[in-house]
N, C-alpha and C positions, 0 to 999 in steps of 0.2 A: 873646772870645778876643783875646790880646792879637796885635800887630803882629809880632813877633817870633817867636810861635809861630806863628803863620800862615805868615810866610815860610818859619820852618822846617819844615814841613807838608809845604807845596808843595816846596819842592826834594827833601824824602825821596820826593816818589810819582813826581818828574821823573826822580832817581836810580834809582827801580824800572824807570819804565817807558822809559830810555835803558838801562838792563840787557836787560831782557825783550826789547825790537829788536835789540839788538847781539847777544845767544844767537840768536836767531831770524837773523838774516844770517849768523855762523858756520856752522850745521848742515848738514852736507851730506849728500846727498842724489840719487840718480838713478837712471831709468827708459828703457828702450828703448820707446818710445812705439808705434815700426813699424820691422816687419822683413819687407823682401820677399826669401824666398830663392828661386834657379832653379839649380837644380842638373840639368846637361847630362849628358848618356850618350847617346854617337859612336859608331859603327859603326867596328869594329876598334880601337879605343881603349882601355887600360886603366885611364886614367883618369877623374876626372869635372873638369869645369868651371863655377865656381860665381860667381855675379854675385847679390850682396846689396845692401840699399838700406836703408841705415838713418836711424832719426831719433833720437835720445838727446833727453831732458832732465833736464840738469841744474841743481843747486841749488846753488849754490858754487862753487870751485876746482875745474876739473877738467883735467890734463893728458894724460894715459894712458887708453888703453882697450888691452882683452885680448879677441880672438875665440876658443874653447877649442874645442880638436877629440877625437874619440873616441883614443883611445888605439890602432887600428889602423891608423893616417894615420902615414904614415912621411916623408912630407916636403907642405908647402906651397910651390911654385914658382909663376911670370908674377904675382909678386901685384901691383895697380895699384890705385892709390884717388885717386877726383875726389870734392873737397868740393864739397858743393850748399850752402852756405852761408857768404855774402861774409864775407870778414874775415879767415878762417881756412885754416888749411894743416895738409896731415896725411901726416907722414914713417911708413914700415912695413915689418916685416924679421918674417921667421918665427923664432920659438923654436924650440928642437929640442926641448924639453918639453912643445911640443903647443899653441903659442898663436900668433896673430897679433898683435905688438904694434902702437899705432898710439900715436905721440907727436902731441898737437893741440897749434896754434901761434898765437897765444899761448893761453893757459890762459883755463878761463872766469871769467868775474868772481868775486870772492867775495860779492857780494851780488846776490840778486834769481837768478831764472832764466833759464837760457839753452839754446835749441833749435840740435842741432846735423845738420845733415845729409851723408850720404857716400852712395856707392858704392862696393863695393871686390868686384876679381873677384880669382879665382885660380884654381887646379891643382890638387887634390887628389892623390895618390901614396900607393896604401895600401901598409900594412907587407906584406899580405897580398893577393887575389884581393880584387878590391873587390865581387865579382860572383859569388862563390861561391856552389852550387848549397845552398840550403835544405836541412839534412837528414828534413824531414818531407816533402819533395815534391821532383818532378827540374824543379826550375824554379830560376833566375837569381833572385840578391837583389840590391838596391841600397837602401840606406840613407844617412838623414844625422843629423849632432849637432847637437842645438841646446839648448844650456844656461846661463844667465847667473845670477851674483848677483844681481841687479836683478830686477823683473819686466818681460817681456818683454809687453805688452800687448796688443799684435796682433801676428799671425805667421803668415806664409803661405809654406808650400813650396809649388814647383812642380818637378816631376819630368819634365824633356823629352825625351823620346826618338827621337832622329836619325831620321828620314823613309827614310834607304837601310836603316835595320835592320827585316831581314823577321820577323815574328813567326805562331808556328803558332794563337796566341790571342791575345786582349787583354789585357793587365797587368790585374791582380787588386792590390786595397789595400783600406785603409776609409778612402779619402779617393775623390774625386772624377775618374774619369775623362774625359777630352775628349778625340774624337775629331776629327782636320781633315784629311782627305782622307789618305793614310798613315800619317800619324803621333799619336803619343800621348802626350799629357800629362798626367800625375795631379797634385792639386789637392790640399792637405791645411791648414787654417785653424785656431787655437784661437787664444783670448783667455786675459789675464789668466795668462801661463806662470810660473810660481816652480819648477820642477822639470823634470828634465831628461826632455828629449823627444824622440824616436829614430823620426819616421816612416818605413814601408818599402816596397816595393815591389816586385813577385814576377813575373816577365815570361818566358817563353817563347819565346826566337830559333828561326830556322830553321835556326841554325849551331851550333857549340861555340867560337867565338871567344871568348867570357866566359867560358867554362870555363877555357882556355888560355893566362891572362894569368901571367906568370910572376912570380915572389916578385920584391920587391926587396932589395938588398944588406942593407940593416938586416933583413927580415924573413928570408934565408938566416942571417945570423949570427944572430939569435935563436933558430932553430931549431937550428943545429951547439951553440951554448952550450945549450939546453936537451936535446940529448942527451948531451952528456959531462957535466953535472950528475947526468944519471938515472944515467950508468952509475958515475959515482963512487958515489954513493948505496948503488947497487946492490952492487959492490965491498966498500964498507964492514959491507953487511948480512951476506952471505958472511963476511968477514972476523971478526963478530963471532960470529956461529954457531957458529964453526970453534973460534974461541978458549973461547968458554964450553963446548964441548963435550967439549973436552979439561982442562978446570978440574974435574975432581972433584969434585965434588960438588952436589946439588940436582938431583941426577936429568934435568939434560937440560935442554934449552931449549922441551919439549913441556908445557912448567910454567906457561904463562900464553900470553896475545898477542898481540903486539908490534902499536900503530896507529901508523903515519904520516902526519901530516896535513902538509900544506901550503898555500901562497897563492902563487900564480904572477902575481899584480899587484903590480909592484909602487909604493907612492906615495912622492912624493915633495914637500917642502915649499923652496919656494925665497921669496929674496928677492935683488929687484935695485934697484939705487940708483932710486929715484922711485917703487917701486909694488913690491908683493906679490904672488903669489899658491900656489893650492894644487892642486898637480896627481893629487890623487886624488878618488876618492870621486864620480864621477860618476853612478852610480846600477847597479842591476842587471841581470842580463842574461849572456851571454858577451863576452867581453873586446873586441870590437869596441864596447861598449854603452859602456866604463868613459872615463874620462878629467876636465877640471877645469871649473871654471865660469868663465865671462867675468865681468869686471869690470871697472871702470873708478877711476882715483882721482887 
């Protein structure tokens, strides 16, 4: 072989494989590696209080992360986030569309991997009774959302319940109860999450204070809008009866019958300058269940 072909040999498999690394540094790529969540429930309090502990890894640029909440969550308030990893700084403001953004500073490398760690607590504020009686049993529910694009690879809720709240049993779940001298915490772990997951917890006070937590503004006006909706509806169905009935002919409106269907979620697709996302389609269940998937980009 000659001299020339040789060299040019070699530079074609140099040029491949200086391609093949440079795609391979592009590709991005990320994983919540761990998620400690501890969601609080206080004696006379209608809210819950929630302290997560995450670790990301990502592959590439990343400057944005999204935490997604159930679609019954009417407001995120006190929210606070300590980066557990030097270097980096993480600004954060609630979406009204149901997300926590979190802007990281500076963005991560675009080549090679990088582990990022936080803290971030906040206030949950449901649309609704966050604590609404179960309607298969007369027992108190508490629930939480945990859903990401990514997979979420370990995942541990903890459900802690205030020490002064008297209970006539012990909270019932299929996760893990711990008892410590009055008070209760239920324990709930899965790996390897790609889909959204809603553990629950079903408790028994000695009061009606969870019974009695009152709507908030957003979930009173939801509720005045969703009855003048019906009753226009309703108006119009009247309206049309009336009118075909007095139209001559076909014998009457006894001639076939009428289905109404409908979809009371509703979704929504946004975009904002640096990042995407999608705020439906969170999985099934009653509308407490529904809401978007965390992501990062």
């Amino acid at each position: 072989m000659s001299k020339p072909v040789h060299t040019l040999i070699v530079s074609l498999f140099l040029v491949i494989i200086l391609s093949f690394l440079t795609a391979s540094s592009t590709a991005k790529s990320y994983a919540i590696t761990s998620l400690s969540s501890e969601v609080h429930i206080t004696n006379g309090a209608c809210t819950l209080d929630v302290v997560e502990t995450f670790e990301y890894e990502f592959t590439g640029s990343y400057s944005t992360i999204g935490r997604a909440f159930a679609s019954n969550i009417d407001n995120v308030n006190n929210i606070a986030v300590v980066t557990l990893t030097s270097g980096y700084s993480i600004s954060t403001y609630f979406d009204s569309t149901g997300y926590i953004i979190m802007y990281l500073s500076p963005a991560t490398p675009e080549s090679g991997t990088t582990m990022v760690s936080f803290q971030l607590s906040y206030t949950v504020i449901g649309r609704q009774n966050l604590f609404a009686s179960s309607a298969s049993a007369s027992k108190n529910t508490v629930s939480f959302y945990y859903k990401d694009s990514a997979m979420i690879r370990n995942l541990t809720s903890t459900f802690i319940f205030d020490s002064n709240i008297g209970f006539t049993s012990a909270p019932t779940s299929s996760g893990q109860l711990i008892t410590n001298g009055n008070q209760y915490s239920v324990l709930f772990s899965v790996q390897n999450l790609t889909s959204l997951y809603v553990p629950t917890v079903y408790f028994n006070p000695n009061s009606d204070n969870f019974n009695l937590c009152p709507l908030t503004v957003g979930g009173v006006v939801g509720i005045v809008i969703g009855s003048v909706a019906g009753a226009i509806i309703l108006t119009l169905i009247f309206a049309f009866i009336l009118i075909k009935g007095k139209s001559g002919g076909g014998g009457g409106v006894g001639s076939g019958t009428s289905h109404w269907t409908g979809n009371n979620h509703h979704h929504h697709n946004h975009s904002h300058t640096g990042y995407g996302y999608s705020g439906g389609g969170g999985g099934g269940g009653d509308s407490g269940h529904t809401g978007g998937s965390g992501f990062a980009n």
